[in-house]
DRENDO-1510 file (C-alpha; in Angstrom, 1 decimal, always signed):
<recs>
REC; n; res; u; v; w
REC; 1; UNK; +59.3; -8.9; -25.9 .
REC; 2; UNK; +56.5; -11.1; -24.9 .
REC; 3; UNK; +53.3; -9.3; -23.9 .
REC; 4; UNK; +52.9; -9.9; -19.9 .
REC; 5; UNK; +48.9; -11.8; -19.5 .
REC; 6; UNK; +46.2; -9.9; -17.8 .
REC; 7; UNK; +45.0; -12.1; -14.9 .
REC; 8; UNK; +42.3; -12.1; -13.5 .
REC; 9; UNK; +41.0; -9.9; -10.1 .
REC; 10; UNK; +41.7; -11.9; -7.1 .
REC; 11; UNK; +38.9; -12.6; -5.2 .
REC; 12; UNK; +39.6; -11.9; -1.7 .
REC; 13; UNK; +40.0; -15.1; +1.0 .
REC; 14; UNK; +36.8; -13.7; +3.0 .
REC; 15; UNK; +34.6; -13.4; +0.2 .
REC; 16; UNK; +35.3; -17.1; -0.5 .
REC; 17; UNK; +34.7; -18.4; +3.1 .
REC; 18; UNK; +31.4; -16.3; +3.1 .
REC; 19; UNK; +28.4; -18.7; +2.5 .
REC; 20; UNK; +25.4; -17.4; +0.4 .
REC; 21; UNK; +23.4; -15.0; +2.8 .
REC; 22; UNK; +19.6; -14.5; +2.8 .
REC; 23; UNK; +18.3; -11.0; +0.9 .
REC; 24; UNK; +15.5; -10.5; +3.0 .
REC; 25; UNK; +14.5; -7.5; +1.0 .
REC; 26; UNK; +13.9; -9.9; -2.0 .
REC; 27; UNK; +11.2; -12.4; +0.0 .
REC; 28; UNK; +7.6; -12.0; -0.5 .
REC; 29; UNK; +5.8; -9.7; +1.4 .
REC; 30; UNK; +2.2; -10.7; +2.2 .
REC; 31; UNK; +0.3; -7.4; +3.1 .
REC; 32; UNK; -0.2; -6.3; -0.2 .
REC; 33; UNK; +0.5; -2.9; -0.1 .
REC; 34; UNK; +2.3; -1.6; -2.7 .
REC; 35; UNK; +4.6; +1.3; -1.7 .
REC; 36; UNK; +4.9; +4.7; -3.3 .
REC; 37; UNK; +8.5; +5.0; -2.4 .
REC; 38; UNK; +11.7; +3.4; -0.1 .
REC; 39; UNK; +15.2; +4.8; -0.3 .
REC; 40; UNK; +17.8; +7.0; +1.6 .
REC; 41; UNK; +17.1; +10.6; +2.5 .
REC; 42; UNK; +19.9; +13.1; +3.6 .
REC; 43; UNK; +22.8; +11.8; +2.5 .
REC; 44; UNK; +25.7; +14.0; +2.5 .
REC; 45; UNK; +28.0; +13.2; +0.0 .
REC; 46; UNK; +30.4; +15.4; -2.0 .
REC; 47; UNK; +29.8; +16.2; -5.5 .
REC; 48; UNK; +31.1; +17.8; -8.8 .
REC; 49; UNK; +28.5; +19.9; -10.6 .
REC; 50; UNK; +29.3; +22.0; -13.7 .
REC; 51; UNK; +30.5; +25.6; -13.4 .
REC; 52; UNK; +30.1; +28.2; -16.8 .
REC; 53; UNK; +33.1; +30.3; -15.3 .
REC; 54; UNK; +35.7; +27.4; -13.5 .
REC; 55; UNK; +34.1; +23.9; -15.8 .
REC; 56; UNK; +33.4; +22.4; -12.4 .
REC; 57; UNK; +33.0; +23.0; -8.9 .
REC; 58; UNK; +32.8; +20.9; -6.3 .
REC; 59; UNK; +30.5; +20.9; -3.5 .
REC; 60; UNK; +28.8; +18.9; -0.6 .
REC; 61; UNK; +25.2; +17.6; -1.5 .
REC; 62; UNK; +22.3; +16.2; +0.9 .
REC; 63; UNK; +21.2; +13.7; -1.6 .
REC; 64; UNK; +17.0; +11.8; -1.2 .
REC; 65; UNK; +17.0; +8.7; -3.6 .
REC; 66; UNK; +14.0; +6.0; -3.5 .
REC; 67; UNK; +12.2; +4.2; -6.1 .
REC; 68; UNK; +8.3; +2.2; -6.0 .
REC; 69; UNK; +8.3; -1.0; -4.2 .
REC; 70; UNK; +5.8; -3.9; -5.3 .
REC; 71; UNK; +3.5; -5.2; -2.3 .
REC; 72; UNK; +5.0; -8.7; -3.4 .
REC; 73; UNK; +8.6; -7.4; -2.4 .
REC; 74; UNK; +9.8; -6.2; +1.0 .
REC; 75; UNK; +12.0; -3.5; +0.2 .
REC; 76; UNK; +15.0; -1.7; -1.7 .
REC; 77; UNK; +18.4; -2.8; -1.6 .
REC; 78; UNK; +19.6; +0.9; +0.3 .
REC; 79; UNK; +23.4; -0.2; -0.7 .
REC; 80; UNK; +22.7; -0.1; -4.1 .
REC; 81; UNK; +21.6; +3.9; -3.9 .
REC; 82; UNK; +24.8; +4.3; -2.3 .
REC; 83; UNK; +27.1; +2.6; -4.9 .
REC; 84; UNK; +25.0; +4.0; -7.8 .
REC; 85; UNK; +25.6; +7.5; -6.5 .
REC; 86; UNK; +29.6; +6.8; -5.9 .
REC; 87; UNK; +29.7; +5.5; -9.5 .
REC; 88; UNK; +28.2; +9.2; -10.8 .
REC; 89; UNK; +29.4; +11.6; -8.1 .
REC; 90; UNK; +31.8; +13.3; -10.6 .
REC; 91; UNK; +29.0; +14.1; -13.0 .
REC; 92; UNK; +26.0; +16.0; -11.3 .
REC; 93; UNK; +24.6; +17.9; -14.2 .
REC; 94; UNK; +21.5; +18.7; -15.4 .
REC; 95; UNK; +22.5; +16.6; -18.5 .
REC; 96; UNK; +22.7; +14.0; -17.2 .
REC; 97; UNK; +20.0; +13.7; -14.4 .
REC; 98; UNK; +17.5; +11.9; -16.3 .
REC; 99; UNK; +19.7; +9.1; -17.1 .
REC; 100; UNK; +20.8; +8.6; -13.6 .
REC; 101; UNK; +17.5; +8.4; -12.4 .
REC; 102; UNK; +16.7; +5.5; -14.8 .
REC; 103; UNK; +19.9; +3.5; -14.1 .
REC; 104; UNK; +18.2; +3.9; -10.7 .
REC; 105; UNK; +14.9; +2.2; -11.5 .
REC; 106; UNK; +16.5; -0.1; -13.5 .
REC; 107; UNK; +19.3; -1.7; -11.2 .
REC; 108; UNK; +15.8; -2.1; -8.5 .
REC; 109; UNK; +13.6; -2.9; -11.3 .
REC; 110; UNK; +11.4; -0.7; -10.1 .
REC; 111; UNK; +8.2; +1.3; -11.5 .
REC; 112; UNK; +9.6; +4.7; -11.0 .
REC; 113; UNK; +12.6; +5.9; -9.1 .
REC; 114; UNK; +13.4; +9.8; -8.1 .
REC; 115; UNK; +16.5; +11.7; -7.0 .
REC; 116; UNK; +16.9; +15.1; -5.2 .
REC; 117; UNK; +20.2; +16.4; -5.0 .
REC; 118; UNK; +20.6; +19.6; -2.8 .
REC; 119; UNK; +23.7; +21.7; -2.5 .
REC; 120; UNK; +25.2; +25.1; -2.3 .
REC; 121; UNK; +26.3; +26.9; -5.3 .
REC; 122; UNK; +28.7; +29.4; -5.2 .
REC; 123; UNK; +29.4; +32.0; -7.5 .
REC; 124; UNK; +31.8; +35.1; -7.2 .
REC; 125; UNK; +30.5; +38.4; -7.4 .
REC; 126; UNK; +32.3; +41.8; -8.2 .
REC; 127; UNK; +31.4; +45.1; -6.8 .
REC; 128; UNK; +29.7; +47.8; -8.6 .
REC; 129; UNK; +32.1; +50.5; -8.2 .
REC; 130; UNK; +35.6; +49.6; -6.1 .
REC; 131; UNK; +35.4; +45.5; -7.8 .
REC; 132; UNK; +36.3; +43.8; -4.6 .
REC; 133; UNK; +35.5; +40.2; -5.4 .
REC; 134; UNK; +33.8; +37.6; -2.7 .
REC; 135; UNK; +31.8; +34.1; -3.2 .
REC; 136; UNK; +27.7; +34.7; -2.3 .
REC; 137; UNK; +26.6; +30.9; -2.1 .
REC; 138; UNK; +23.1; +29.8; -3.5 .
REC; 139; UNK; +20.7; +27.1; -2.4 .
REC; 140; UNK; +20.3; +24.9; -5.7 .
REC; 141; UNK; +18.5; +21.5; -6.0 .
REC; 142; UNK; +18.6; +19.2; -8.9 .
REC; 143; UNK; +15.2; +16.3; -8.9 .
REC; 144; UNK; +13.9; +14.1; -11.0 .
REC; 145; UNK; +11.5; +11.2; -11.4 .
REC; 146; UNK; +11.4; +8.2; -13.8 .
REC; 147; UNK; +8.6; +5.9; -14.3 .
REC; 148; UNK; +7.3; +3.7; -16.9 .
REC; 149; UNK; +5.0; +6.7; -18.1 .
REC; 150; UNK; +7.8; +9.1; -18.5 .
REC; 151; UNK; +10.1; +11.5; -16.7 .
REC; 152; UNK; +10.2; +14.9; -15.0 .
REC; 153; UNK; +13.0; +16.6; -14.6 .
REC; 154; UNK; +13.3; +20.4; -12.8 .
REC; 155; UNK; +16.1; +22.4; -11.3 .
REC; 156; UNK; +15.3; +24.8; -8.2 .
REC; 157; UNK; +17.2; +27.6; -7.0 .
REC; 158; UNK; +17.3; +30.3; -3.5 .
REC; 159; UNK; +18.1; +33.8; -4.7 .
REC; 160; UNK; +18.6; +36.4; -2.0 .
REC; 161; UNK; +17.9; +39.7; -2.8 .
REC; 162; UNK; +17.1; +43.4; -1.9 .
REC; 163; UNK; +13.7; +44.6; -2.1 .
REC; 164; UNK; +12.6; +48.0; -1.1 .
REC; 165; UNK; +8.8; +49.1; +0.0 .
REC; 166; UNK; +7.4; +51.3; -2.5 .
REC; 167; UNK; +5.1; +52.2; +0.2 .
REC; 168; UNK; +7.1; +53.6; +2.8 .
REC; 169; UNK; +9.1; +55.6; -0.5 .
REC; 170; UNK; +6.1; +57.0; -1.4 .
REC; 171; UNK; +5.0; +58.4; +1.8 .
REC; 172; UNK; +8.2; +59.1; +4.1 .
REC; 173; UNK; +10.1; +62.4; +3.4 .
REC; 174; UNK; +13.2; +60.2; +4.2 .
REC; 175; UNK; +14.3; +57.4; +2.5 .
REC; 176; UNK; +12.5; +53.7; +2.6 .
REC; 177; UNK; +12.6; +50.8; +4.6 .
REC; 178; UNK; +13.6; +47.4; +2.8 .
REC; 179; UNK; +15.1; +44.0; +3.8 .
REC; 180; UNK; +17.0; +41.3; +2.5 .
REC; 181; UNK; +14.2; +38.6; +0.7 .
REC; 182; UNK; +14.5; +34.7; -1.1 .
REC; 183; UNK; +13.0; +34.5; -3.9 .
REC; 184; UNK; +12.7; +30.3; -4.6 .
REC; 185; UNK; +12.5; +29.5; -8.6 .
REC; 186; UNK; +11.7; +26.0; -9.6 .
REC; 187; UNK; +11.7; +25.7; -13.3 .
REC; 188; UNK; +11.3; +22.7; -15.9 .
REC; 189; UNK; +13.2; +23.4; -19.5 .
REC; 190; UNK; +14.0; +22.2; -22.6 .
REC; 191; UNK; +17.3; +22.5; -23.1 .
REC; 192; UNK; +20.2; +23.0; -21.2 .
REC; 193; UNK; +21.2; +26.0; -19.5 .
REC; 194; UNK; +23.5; +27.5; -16.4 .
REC; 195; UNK; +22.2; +28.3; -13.3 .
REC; 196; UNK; +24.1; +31.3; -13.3 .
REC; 197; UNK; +21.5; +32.6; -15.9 .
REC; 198; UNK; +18.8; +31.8; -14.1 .
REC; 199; UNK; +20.7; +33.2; -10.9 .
REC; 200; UNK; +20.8; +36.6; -12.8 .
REC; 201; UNK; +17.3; +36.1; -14.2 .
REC; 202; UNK; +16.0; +36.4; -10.6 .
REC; 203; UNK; +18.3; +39.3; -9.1 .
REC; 204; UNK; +17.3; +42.1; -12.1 .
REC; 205; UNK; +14.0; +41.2; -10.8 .
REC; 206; UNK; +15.0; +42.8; -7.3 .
REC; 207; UNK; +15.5; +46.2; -6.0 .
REC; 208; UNK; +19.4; +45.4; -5.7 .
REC; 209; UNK; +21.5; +41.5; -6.0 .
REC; 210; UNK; +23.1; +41.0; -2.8 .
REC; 211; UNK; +27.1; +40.9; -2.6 .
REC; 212; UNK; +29.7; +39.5; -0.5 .
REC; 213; UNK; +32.0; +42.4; -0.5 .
REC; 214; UNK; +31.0; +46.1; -0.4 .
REC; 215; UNK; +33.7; +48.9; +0.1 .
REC; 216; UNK; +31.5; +52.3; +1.0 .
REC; 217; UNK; +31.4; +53.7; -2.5 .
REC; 218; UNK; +30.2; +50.2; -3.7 .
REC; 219; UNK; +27.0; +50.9; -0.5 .
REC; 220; UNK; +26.0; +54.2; -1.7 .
REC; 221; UNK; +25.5; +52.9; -4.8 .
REC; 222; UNK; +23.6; +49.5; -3.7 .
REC; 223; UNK; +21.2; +51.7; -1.6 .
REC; 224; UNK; +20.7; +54.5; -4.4 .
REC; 225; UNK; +19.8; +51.8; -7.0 .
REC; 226; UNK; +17.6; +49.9; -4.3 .
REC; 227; UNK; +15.8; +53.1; -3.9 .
REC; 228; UNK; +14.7; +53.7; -7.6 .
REC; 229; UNK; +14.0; +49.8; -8.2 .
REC; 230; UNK; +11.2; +49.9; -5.0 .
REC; 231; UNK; +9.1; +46.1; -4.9 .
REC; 232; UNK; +6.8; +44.8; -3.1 .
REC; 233; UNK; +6.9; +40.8; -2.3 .
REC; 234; UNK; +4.3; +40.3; -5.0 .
REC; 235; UNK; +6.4; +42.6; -7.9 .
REC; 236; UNK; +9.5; +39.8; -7.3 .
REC; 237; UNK; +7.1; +37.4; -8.1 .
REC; 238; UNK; +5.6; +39.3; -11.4 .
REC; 239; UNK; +8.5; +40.4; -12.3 .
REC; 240; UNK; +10.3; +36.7; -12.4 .
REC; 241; UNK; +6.9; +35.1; -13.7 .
REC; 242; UNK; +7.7; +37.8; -16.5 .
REC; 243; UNK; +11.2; +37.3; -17.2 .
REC; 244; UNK; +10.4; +33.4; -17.2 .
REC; 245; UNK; +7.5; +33.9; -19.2 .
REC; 246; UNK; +9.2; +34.9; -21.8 .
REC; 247; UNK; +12.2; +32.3; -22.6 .
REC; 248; UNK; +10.8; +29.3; -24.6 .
REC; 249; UNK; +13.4; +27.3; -22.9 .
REC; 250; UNK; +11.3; +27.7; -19.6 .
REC; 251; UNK; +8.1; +25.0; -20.5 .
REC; 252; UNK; +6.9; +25.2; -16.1 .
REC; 253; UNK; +8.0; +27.1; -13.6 .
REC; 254; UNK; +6.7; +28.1; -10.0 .
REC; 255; UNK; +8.4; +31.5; -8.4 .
REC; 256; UNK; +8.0; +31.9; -4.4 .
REC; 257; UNK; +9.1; +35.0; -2.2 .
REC; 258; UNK; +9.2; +36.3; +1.0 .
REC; 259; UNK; +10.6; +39.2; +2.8 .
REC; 260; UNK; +11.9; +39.3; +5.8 .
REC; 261; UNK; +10.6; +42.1; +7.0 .
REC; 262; UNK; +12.6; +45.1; +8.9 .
REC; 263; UNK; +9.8; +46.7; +10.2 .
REC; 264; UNK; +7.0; +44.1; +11.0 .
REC; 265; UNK; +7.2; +41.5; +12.9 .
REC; 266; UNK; +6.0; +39.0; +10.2 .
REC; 267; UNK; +7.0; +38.6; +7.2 .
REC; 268; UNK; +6.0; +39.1; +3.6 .
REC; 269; UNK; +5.1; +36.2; +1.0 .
REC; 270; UNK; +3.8; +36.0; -2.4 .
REC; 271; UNK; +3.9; +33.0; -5.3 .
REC; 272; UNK; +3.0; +32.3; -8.8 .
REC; 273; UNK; +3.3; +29.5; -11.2 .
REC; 274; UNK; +3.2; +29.0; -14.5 .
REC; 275; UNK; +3.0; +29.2; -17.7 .
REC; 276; UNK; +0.4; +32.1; -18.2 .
REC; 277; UNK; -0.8; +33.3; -21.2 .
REC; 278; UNK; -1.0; +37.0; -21.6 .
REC; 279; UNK; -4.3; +38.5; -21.3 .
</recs>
């Protein structure tokens, strides 16, 4: 049988009636100022990151790209952020960040480029005693920067969490007040890892994890463990600096919380970065 020939992509009848058109964005710009950064910020687009439990998940992202701009050039070319991020959209993973972010500077031939990918994370929790299952979501954000003098590349998460006042355990003959708080990780690493780790890393930090299902057996015992793990807004901090602190894999990290408090009307905050050296 004879082979059939390939032939060639038609080009379409439009294309060919178009003339050349101007690229404004390429012409000289005569103010000579250099800018730090041009792009597109909050676009939603939908995703597939990687998942320890499933292999993938898919999600919905709000997605910042932008790279340098030279004061001899007007601008970027925004449709190219957009057909870069269709051409990776299946592959969102840590592993491949860095490289993303340099097809980025190169395609603009730019001095740096940086991308911030936001989206929720969900994972699905079981209760501690009856094992009713339900999805708890997580803010996580993937960013990184590319430049001619290297890279940076971080991954950020939003854990909410019990925390109970030690104070009002310590001085009330009846129980304690606490309140749901976020605890915000950003961390910069070495390796790969899952974000469920570092999910888990934050929420034996806490009083209590939070759950998305809890039957009344499953309550008593949130409330009971709450009360014997009491924290103040500045031990989630220490105790996630600690916890961080001590895996190699971690080289930077900076740990936020605040409480939303159920008896004040403001709320509670603390921070810490690091990495510290033990005294």
């Amino acid at each position: 049988m004879t082979p059939r020939k390939t032939l060639p992509p038609r080009e379409s009848p439009l294309r060919r009636s178009l003339p050349a058109l101007r690229d404004i964005h390429s012409e000289r710009d005569t103010r000579r100022l250099a800018l730090d950064r041009a792009g597109v910020k909050g676009l939603r687009y939908p995703i597939c990151v990687l998942d320890r439990q499933r292999g993938q998940q898919h999600t919905v992202a709000e997605i910042d790209m932008s790279v340098s701009v030279p004061q001899r050039r007007k601008g970027a070319h925004m449709s190219r952020f957009v057909e870069l991020l269709n051409k990776h959209r299946r592959e969102i993973d840590i592993r491949k960040f860095r490289s993303l972010c340099a097809e980025l500077r190169k395609d603009h031939d730019a001095e740096a480029a940086h991308v911030t990918v936001r989206f929720p994370y969900f994972i699905e929790k079981t209760a501690p005693v009856s094992g009713e299952r339900g999805l708890v979501d997580y803010a996580c954000t993937f960013g990184a920067s590319v430049s001619s003098k290297g890279s940076d590349l971080w991954v950020a998460v939003d854990v909410p969490v019990t925390s109970l006042c030690p104070c009002s355990k310590a001085i009330s003959k009846h129980g304690a007040h606490n309140q749901r708080s976020l605890v915000s990780v950003r961390v910069w690493f070495a390796k790969f890892f899952w974000i469920e780790d570092l999910i888990r890393l934050v929420e034996d930090s806490a009083s209590s994890e939070l759950y998305a299902l809890l039957k009344r057996p499953d309550e008593k015992y949130v409330t009971e463990r709450a009360y014997e793990r009491p924290r103040f807004v500045e031990d989630l901090v220490r105790e996630v600096g600690t916890r961080l602190r001590a895996d190699s894999n971690f080289t930077r990290w900076e740990v936020e919380a605040e409480s939303f408090e159920s008896i004040h009307a403001h709320n509670a905050y603390a921070a810490l970065a690091g990495p510290r050296k033990h005294p």
